[in-house]
C-alpha positions, 0 to 999 in steps of 0.5 A: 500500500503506497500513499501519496502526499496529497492522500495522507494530507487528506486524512484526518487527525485521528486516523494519522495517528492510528497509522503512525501508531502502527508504524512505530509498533512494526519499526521496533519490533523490527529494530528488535528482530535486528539487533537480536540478530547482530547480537547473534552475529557478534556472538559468533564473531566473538567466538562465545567470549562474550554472550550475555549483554552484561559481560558486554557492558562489563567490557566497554567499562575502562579500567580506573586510570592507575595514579601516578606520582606528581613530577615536579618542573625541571625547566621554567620559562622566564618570560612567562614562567611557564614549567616543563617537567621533562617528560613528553615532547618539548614544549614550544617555547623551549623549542624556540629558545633553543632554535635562537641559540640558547641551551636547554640548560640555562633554562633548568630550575634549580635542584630538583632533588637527587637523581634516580631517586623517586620520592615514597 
C-alpha cells in the first residue's frame, strides 16, 4: 500500500495517528528482530567470549586510570614562567629558545632533588 502526499494530507487527525501508531509498533519490533540478530552475529564473531549483554557492558567499562606520582618542573620559562617537567615532547617555547641559540640548560630550575631517586 503506497500513499501519496496529497492522500495522507487528506486524512484526518485521528486516523494519522492510528497509522503512525502502527508504524512505530512494526519499526521496533523490527529494530528488535535486528539487533537480536547482530547480537547473534557478534556472538559468533566473538567466538562465545562474550554472550550475555552484561559481560558486554562489563567490557566497554575502562579500567580506573592507575595514579601516578606528581613530577615536579625541571625547566621554567622566564618570560612567562611557564614549567616543563621533562617528560613528553618539548614544549614550544623551549623549542624556540633553543632554535635562537640558547641551551636547554640555562633554562633548568634549580635542584630538583637527587637523581634516580623517586620520592615514597
Amino acid at each position: 500500500m503506497t500513499l501519496s502526499k496529497t492522500e495522507l494530507e487528506a486524512m484526518s487527525l485521528d486516523h494519522l495517528w492510528s497509522l503512525h501508531e502502527q508504524i512505530s509498533a512494526i519499526l521496533a519490533t523490527r529494530i528488535e528482530a535486528e539487533k537480536r540478530e547482530l547480537e547473534k552475529r557478534l556472538a559468533v564473531l566473538s567466538r562465545g567470549v562474550v554472550s550475555r549483554p552484561d559481560a558486554m557492558d562489563a567490557l566497554q567499562r575502562e579500567k580506573p586510570r592507575r595514579k601516578y606520582p606528581r613530577v615536579l618542573p625541571k625547566y621554567r620559562n622566564p618570560k612567562t614562567s611557564e614549567t616543563w617537567s621533562g617528560r613528553g615532547k618539548l614544549p614550544r617555547w623551549l623549542v624556540a629558545a633553543m632554535k635562537s641559540g640558547k641551551k636547554i640548560e640555562e633554562f633548568r630550575i634549580g635542584d630538583t632533588g637527587a637523581k634516580g631517586r623517586r620520592r615514597a
